[in-house]
MIGUVEX-131713 format. One line per 10 residues: number of its first residue (from 1); their letters; for each residue z, x, y of C-alpha. Coordinates in pm, whole numbers. Example, Ala and Ser with C-alpha at 12.3 -4.5 7.8 and 13.67 -1.06 7.14 Angstrom:
1> AS> 780/1230/-450 | 714/1367/-106
This chain:
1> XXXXXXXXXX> 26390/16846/5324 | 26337/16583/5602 | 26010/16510/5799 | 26155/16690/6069 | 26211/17016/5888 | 25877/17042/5752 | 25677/17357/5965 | 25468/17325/6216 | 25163/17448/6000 | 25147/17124/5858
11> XXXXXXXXXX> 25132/16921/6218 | 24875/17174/6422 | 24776/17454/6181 | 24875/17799/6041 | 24706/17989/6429 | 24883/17732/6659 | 25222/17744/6446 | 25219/18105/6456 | 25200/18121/6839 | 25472/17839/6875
21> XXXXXXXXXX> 25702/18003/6628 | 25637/18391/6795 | 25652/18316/7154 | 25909/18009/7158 | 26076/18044/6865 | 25946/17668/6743 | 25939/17641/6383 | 25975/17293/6252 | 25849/16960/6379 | 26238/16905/6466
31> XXXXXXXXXX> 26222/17232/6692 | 25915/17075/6878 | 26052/16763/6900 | 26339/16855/7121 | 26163/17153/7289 | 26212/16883/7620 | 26029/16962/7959 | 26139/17192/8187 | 26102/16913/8502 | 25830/16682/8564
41> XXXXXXXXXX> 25567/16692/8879 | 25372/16323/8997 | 25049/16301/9039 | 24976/16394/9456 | 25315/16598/9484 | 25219/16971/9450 | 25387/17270/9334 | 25493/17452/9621 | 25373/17769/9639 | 25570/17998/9826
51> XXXXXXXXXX> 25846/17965/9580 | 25669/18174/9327 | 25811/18474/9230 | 25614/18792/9159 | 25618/18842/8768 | 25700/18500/8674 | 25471/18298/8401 | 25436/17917/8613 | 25282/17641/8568 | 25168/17484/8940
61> XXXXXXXXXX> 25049/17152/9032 | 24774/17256/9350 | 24448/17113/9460 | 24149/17353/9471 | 24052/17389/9844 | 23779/17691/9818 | 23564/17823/9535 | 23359/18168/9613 | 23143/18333/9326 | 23127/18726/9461
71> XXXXXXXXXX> 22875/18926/9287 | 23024/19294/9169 | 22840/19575/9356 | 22634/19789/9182 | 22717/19665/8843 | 22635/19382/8635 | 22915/19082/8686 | 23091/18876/8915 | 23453/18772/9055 | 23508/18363/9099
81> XXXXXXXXXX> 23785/18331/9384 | 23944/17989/9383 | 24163/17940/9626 | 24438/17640/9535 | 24674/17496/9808 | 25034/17267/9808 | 24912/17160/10182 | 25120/17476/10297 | 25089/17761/10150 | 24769/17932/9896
91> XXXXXXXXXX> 24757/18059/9570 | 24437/18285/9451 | 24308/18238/9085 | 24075/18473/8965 | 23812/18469/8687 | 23639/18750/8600 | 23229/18695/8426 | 23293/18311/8402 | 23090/18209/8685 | 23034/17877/8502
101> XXXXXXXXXX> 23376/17741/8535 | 23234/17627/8931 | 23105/17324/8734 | 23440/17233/8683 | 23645/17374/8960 | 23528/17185/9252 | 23702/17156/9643 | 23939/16886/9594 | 24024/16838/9252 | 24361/16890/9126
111> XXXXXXXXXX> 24508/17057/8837 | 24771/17227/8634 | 24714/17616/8623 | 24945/17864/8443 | 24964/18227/8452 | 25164/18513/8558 | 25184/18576/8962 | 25077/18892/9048 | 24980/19059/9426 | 24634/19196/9558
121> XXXXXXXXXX> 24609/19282/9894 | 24933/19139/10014 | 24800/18749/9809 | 24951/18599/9501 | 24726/18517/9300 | 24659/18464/8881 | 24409/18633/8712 | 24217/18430/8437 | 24502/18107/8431 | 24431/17879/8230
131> XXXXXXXXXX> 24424/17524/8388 | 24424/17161/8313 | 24232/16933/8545 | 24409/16601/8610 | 24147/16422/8856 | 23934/16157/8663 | 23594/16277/8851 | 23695/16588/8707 | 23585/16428/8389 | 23888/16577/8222
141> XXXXXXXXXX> 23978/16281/7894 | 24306/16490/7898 | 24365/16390/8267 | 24376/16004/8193 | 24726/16066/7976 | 24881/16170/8278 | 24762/15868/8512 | 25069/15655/8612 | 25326/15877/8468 | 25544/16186/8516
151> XXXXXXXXXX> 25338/16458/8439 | 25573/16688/8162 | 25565/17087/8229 | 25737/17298/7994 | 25875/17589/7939 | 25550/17765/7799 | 25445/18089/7746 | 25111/18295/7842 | 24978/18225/7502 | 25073/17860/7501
161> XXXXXXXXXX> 25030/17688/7791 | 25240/17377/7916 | 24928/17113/7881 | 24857/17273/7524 | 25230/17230/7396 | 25255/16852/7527 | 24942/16802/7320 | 25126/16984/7003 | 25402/16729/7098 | 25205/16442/7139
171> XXXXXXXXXX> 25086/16476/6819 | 25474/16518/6673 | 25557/16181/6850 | 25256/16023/6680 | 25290/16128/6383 | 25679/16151/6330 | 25879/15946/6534 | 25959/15729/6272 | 26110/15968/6093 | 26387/16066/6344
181> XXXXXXXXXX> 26728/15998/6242 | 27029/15847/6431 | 27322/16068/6476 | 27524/15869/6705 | 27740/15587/6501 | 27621/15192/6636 | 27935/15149/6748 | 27979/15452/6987 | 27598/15389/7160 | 27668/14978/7198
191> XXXXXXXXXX> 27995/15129/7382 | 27831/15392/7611 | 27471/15182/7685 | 27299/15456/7487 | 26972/15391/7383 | 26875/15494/7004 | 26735/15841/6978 | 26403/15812/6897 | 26337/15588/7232 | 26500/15899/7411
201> XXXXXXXXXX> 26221/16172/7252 | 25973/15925/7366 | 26105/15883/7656 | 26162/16188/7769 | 25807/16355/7684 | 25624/16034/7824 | 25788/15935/8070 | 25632/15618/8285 | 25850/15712/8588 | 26230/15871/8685
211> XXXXXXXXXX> 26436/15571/8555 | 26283/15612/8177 | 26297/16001/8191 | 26744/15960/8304 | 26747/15681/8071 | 26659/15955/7823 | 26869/16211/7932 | 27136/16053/7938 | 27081/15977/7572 | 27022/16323/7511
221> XXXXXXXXXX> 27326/16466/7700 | 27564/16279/7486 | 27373/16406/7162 | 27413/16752/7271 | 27808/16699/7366 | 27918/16486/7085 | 27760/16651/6747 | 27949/16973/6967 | 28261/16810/7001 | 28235/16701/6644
231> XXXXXXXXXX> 28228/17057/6520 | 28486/17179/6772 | 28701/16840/6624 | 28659/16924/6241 | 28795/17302/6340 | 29071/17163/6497 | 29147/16954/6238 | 29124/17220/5972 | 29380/17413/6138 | 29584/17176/6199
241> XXXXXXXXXX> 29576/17102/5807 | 29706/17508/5723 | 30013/17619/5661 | 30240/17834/5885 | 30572/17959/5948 | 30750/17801/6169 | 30887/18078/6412 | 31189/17945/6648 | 31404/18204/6847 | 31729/18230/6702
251> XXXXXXXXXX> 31995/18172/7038 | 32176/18474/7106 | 31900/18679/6978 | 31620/18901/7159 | 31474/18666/7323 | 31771/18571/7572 | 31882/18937/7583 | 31537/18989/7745 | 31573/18671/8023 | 31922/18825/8072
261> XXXXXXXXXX> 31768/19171/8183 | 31481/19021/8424 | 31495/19121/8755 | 31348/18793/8880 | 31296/18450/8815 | 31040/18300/8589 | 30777/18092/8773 | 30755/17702/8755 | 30446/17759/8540 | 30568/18097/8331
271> XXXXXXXXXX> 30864/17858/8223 | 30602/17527/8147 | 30381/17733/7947 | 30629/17920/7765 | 30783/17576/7663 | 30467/17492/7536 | 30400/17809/7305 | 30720/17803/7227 | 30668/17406/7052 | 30381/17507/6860
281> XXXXXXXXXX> 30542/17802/6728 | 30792/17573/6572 | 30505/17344/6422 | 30450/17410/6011 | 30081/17443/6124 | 29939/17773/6302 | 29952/17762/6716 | 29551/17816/6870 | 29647/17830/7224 | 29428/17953/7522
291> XXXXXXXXXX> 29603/18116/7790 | 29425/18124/8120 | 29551/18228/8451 | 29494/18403/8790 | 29493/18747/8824 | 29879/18866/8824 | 30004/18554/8723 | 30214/18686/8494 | 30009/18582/8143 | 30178/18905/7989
301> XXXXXXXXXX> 30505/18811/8042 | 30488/18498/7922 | 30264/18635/7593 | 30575/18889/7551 | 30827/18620/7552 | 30612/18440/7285 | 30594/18776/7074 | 31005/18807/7110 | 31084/18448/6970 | 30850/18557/6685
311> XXXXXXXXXX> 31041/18872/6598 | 31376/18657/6633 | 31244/18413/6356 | 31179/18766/6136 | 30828/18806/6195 | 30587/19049/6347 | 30359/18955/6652 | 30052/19196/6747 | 29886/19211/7079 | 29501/19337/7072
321> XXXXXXXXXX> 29335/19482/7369 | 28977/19518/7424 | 29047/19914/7579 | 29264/20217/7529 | 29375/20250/7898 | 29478/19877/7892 | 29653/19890/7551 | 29847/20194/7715 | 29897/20039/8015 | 30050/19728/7792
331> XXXXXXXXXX> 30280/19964/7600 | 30387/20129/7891 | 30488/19842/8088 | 30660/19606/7798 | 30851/19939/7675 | 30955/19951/8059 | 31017/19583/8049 | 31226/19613/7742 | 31404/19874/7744 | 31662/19974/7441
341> XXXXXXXXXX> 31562/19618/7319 | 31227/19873/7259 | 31410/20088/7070 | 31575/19904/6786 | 31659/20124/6491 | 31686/20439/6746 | 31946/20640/6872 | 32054/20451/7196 | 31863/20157/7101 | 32013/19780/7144
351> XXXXXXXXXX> 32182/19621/6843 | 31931/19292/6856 | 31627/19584/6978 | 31282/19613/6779 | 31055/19875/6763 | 30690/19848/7001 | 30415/20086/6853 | 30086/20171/7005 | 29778/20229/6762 | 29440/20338/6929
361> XXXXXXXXXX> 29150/20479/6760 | 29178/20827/6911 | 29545/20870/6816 | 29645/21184/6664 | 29719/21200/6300 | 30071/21178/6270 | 30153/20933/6542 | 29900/20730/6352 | 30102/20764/6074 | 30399/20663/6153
371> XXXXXXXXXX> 30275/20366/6353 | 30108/20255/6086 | 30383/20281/5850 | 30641/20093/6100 | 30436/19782/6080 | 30345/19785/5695 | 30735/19861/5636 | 30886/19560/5924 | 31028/19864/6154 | 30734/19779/6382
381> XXXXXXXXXX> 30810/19425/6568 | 30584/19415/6804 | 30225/19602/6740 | 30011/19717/7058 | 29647/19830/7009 | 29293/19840/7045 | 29034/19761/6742 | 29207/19990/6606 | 29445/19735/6451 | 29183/19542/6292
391> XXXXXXXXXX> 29100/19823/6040 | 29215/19774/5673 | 29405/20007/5586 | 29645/19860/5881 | 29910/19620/5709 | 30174/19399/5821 | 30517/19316/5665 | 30508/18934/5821 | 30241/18908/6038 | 30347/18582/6295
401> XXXXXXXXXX> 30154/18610/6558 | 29796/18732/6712 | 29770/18796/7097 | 29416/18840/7173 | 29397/19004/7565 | 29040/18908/7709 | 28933/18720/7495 | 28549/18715/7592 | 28542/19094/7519 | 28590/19047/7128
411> XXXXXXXXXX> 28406/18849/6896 | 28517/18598/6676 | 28503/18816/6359 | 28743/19042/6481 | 28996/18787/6625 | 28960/18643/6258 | 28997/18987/6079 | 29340/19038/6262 | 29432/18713/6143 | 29392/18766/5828
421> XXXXXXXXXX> 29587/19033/5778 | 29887/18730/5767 | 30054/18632/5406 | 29991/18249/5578 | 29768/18200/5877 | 29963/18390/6205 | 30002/18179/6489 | 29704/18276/6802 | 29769/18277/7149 | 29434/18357/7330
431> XXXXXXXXXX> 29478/18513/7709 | 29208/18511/7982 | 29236/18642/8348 | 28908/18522/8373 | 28941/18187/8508 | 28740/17919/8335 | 28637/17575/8433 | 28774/17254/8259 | 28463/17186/8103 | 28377/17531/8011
441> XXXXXXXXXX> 28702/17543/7838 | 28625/17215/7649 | 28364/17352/7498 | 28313/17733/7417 | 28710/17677/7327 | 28707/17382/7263 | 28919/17463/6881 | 29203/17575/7162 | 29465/17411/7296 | 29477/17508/7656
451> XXXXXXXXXX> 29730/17681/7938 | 29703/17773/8269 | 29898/17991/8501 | 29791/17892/8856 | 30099/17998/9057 | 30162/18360/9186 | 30474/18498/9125 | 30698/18538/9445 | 30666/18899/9632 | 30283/18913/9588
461> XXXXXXXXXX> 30087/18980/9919 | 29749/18822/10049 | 29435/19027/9938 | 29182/19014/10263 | 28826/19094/10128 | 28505/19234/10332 | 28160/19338/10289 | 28058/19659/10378 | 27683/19700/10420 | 27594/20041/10385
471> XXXXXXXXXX> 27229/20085/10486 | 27222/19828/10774 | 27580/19971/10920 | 27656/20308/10836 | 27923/20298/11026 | 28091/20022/10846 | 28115/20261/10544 | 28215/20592/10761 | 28531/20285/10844 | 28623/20213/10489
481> XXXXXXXXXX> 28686/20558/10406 | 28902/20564/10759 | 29127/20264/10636 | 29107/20434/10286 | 29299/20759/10453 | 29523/20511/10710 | 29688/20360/10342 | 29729/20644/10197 | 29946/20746/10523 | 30153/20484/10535
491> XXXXXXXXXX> 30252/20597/10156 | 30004/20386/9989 | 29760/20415/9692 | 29358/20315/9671 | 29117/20298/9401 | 28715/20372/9462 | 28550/20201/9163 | 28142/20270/9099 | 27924/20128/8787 | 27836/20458/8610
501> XXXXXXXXXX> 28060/20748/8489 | 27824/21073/8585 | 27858/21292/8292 | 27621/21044/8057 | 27562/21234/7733 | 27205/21301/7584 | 27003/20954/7569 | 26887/21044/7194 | 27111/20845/6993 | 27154/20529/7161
511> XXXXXXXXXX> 27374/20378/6918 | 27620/20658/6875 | 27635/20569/7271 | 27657/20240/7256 | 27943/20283/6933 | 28143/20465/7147 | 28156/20260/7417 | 28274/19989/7212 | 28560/20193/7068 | 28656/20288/7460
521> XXXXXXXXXX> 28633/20143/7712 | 28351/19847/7809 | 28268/20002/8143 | 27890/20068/7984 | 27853/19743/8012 | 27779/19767/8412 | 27550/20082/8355 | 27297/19876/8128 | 27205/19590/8366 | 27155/19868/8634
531> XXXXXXXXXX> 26952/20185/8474 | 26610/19926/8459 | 26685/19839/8847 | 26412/19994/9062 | 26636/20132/9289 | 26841/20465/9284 | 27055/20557/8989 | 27403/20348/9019 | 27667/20542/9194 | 27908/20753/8957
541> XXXXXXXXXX> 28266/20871/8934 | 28209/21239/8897 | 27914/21265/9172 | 28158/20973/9429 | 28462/21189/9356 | 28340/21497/9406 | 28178/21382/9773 | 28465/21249/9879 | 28720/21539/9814 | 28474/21742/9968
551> XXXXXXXXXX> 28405/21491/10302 | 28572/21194/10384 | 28874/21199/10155 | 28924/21607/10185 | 29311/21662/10158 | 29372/21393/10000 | 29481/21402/9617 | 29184/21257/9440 | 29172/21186/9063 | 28879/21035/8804
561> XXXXXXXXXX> 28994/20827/8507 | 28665/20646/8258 | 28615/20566/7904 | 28475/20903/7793 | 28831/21098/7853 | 29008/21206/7576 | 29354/20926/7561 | 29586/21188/7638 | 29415/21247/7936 | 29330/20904/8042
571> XXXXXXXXXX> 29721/20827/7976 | 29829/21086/8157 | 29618/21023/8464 | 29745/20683/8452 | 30111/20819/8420 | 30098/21007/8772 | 29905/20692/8926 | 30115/20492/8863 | 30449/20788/8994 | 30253/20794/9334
581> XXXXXXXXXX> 30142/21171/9217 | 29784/21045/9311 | 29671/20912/9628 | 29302/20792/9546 | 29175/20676/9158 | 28839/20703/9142 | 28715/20458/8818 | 28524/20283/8631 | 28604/19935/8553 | 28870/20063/8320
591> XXXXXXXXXX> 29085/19949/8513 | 28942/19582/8547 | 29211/19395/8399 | 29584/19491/8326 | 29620/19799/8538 | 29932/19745/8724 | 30086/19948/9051 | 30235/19753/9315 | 30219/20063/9491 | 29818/20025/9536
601> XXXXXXXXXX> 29697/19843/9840 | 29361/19919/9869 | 28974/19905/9667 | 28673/20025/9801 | 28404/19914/9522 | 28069/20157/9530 | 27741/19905/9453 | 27968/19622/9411 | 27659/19382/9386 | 27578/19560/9033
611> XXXXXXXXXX> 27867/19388/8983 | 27910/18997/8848 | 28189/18786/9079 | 28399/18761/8767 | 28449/19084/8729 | 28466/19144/9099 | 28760/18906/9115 | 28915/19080/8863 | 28896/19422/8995 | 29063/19314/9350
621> XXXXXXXXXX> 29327/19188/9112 | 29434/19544/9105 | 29517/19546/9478 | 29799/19400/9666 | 30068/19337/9363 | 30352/19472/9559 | 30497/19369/9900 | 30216/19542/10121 | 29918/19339/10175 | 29618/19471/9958
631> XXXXXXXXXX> 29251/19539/10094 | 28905/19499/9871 | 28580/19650/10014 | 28270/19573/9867 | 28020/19839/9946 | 27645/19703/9932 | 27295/19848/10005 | 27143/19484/9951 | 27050/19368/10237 | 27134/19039/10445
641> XXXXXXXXXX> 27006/18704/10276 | 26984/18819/9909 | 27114/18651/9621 | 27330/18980/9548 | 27464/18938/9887 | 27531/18571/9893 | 27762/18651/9563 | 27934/18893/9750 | 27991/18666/10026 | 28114/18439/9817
651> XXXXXXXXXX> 28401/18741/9671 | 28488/18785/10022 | 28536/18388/10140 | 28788/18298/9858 | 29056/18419/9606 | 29031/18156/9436 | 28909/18252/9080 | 28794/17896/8934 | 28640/17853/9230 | 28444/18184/9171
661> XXXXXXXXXX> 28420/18108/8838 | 28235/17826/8906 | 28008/18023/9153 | 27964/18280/8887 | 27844/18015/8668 | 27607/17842/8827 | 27427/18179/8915 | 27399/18274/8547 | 27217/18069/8277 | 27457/17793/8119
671> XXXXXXXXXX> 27359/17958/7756 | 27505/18243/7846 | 27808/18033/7879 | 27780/17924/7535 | 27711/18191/7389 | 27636/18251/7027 | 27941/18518/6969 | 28168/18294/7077 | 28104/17949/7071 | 27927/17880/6739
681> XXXXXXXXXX> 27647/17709/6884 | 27307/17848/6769 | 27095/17701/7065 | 27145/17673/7440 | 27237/17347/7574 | 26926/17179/7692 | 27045/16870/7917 | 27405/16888/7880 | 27547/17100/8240 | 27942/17264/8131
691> XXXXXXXXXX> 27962/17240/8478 | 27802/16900/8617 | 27882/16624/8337 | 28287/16697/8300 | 28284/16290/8224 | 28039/16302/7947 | 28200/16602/7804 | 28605/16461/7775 | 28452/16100/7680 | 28264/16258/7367
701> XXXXXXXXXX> 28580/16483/7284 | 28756/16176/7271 | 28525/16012/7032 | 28418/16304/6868 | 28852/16358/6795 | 28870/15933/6686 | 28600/16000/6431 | 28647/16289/6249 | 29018/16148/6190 | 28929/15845/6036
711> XXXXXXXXXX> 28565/16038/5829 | 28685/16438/5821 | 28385/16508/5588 | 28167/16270/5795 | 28074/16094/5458 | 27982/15797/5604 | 27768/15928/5877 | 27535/16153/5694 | 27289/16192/6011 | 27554/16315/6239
721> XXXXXXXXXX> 27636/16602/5945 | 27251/16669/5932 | 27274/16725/6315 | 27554/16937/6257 | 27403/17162/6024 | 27139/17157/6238 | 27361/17314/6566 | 27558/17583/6316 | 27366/17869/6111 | 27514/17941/5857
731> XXXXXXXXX> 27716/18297/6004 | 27871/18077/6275 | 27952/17755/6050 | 28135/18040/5873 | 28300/18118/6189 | 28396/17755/6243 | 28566/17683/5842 | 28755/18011/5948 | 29198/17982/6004
């Protein structure tokens, strides 16, 4: 064990270790090390102050302008008021019994103070922060480390305090900055101008002014994207090194009786990216391809033509959705798509035909049955399901290739445990409606190859978006339902979509709840992030649909369709949608991704800022696939200036999805972006921005590519394999030695 792993008890004692490891999960001198501040504040330019948000734990830099000790009436005990100021605004601390501190806390000194904001009589103030006095009269020794420099404020907690954890680190950087290793190779940092990495720690918790603290960051950013890269490099390289089947359609065979029986023709793009599956799945080594696209782009189609050339070469493909009504809705429509080339083996099926099954968790018995035994007996070519299909007992004759729909909505285990269930390693073609930046794609999947479908298919129509604010414009919603009923007269279709499905069972076993949601449908997902929000309960299906068939919508033929229906019912609902037997779906987000009836021209979405823009995006998909122009209302009680109405705004001004993706992004925390399920990485990026340093990011996966070909094992650079080790636990370095 290195200096740097050794625990914190050893550096600043068994009390101090135990607060660092409990309330910021810092463990080992390592951990502190490159626990890096949060920003920096100069002496003279103060915090301002009406920024803070109720709730929050901050650290300000203010200068005390008023002190006031205030007796407690008719009890023993006082109340010292300070009042701090930025030059604009005031803050209020508040000490209860500690009268003495007024030695210390004099009229123009300033200081650090931390606590959590709170409100009394209409004022923010802190009760009992503590504080760090940074004038010298203040006769503060603490306060002459900070002259002349950046003053370091981290992310802290109420138990440690940013001024006590830059001590804690002060003392690391005394004590062990000798001992830090050097994961970047000479060679690589003489190339970039990268100074070596213990200059960068120093640096960048003692800074002497802004050109030493992006000197270090800079440093730092290219640690953070390289020992990535490296990992993402070695995976690639593994795969590349296993063995596959080489799957080529045969000519003459399925394949081209398909093409010959399309209606249309195949897009620019649909006929690129098809030519590039269709190379790797005549490579000896398995295909890892991500397939991203817009909304109704046609990713299906081209993953079905994939899944055809594979059952020409003899083999089996599988396509794995992440709900029932979406692997319904994909049976439906291939089958339709198909036709007798569905039915091989049948009465009335085509000579060159295969069979498509559908396997859901909720199937009955014997139609479980025999699906299962069409694909362990070859009958099967072309599997449909949920996670279902990822079960054991569900075998494969020749397993050639995985389709994995949405890909963010599994986790890597499961994509694996599919995969596995191949004599060799099956082929992977990953699919995404979800668009995903460049950079973002570099590096959560970053072991992919990648695709993208940016070009609509002829016939589709413009999608014109608008915000409908209920509370401030009533009248505005009384409209929506209007243009609902004028769509639905011209022989149209809408969908009302709301966050919550209405008939919740019993809250006493939350993970029977939370099971079944993950065997379903994912719609729970938007009820979680609402039920803690202080305002009314999210809207529901059952309570929206039964208003509207009884008031705005009356005469019109309304149905519900959610998770919780039993298949058959949630299929058949589906079935008459989609035959125009239905005039108005009301839904959960069910029907986010795959649902497809050109027929539907219109979405009114209930609390659509409960809502992220991503899935927003996704759920105006739905509208406007035919030749009628489609219509997305976004029904809000935020009000005007929010956040949540800015995102909405931002839904309305652009179909673009990377655009919105990009939006969507910089709204959420970049470790959410890299998250642990999917991307292997243990921590949050710290410096490193997916969105902001594309350069940094395609420069390392160049060198990171160069040197794990020429050192696969990284023999010669054992620091960079410490680092490594360092960035993977040990679950998601499993993940990453995974075919």
């Amino acid at each position: 064990m290195g200096a740097l792993d050794e625990p914190l008890t050893k550096l600043v004692g068994d009390r101090t270790a135990k607060v660092l490891a409990d309330s910021l999960k810092l463990r080992t001198v390592g951990d502190l090390l490159h626990h890096y501040p949060r920003r920096y504040v100069e002496r003279g330019q103060l915090t301002s102050l009406d920024e803070l948000e109720i709730d929050e734990h901050v650290t300000v830099l203010a200068r005390i302008e008023k002190v006031t000790l205030i007796p407690f009436r008719g009890r023993k005990g006082d109340r010292l008021e300070v009042v701090v100021t930025d030059g604009r605004s005031r803050l209020s601390l508040v000490f209860f019994n500690q009268g003495w501190r007024q030695k210390e806390l004099k009229p123009g000194a300033q200081g650090l103070f931390a606590g959590k904001v709170g409100v009394f009589n209409r004022t923010r103030q802190l009760v009992s922060p503590d504080y760090q006095l940074l004038d010298e009269d203040a006769g503060s020794d603490a306060a002459q480390q900070f002259a002349g420099r950046l003053i370091p404020v981290y992310g802290a907690s109420a138990q440690m305090p940013s001024w006590k954890l830059s001590i804690c680190i002060e003392t690391a950087l005394t004590k062990h900055l000798g001992d830090v290793g050097e994961p970047l190779p000479a060679e690589l940092r003489e190339r970039h101008d990268l100074i070596p990495l213990p200059e960068a720690l120093e640096l960048i918790h003692r800074p002497r002014g802004h050109a030493d603290r992006e000197r270090a960051q800079s440093r730092l950013r290219w640690d953070e994207a390289f020992v990535l890269q490296v990992a993402l490099a070695q995976r690639r390289a593994a795969d590349s090194a296993l063995p596959a089947k080489p799957r080529r359609a045969r000519e003459g065979g399925l394949l081209d009786a398909f093409d010959a029986r399309l209606p249309f023709t195949l897009t620019e793009g649909q006929r690129s990216v098809s030519a590039e599956i269709a190379a790797d799945l005549a490579t000896e080594h398995p295909m890892h391809r991500l397939l991203q696209g817009e909304v109704g782009s046609g990713k299906t189609l081209v993953a079905l033509r994939a899944m055809l050339a594979v059952v020409d070469a003899g083999g089996q493909a599988v396509l794995l959705a992440p709900t029932e009504v979406l692997a319904q809705q994909h049976h439906r429509s291939i089958v339709e798509m198909m036709g007798d080339l569905a039915e091989g083996g049948m009465l009335g099926g085509s000579d060159l035909g295969t069979r498509v099954v559908l396997l859901t968790g909720s199937m009955g018995v014997a139609a479980r049955r025999q699906a299962l035994l069409d694909m362990a007996c070859g009958d099967a070519g072309i599997a449909i399901g949920t996670h279902a299909l990822i079960e054991d007992k569900v075998q494969f004759q020749d397993l050639g290739l995985v389709v994995v729909d949405e890909q963010h909505r599994f986790g890597v285990e499961q994509r694996d445990a599919l995969r596995a269930k191949g004599e060799q390693p099956p082929h992977l073609l990953v699919m995404t409606a979800t668009p995903i930046p460049r950079t973002v794609a570099m590096t959560v999947f970053g072991d992919l190859e990648t695709s993208v479908l940016d070009q609509l298919p002829a016939g589709r129509s413009p999608i014109s978006t608008h915000v409908v604010p209920a509370l401030e414009k009533p009248n505005f919603l009384t409209r929506a339902w209007e243009r609902v009923r004028e769509e639905v007269a011209k022989g149209h279709q809408a969908y009302v979509v709301c966050p919550r499905i209405g008939d919740e069972e019993p809250a006493a076993d939350p993970k029977k709840k939370r099971r079944k949601a993950a065997e379903e449908d994912f719609e729970e997902v938007a009820d979680e992030g609402a039920a803690s929000d202080e305002r009314r309960p999210p809207l529901s299906v059952v309570e929206t649909a039964e208003k509207l068939t009884k008031g705005p919508l009356s005469g019109l033929r309304v149905e519900i369709l959610h998770g919780r229906l039993a298949p058959e019912a949630k299929d058949e609902v589906m079935r008459r949608f989609a035959a125009g037997e239905v005039d108005v779906l009301v839904a959960t987000t069910v029907i986010e991704v795959g649902v497809n009836v050109p027929n539907s021209t219109a979405m009114v979405i209930m609390d659509a800022d409960r809502f992220g823009v991503s899935q927003l995006h996704q759920l105006r998909g739905r509208v406007g696939r035919g030749s009628a122009a489609g219509l997305c209302l976004l029904v809000s009680e935020m009000p005007g200036g929010s956040a949540a109405r800015a995102r909405l705004d931002a839904v309305a001004g652009t179909l673009d999805g990377f655009e919105l993706s990009r939006i969507d992004l910089e709204q959420r925390r970049e470790g959410d972006v890299l998250g642990q399920a999917q991307s292997g990485v243990k921590s949050s990026l710290k410096v490193l921005s997916v969105l902001e340093d594309e350069e940094v990011i395609l420069t390392a996966r160049t060198e990171a590519t160069r040197l794990v070909a020429e050192d696969p094992d990284l023999a010669a650079h054992p620091e960079l394999r410490t680092a490594l080790e360092s960035l993977l636990d040990e679950d998601r370095a499993a993940y990453m030695e995974k075919g």
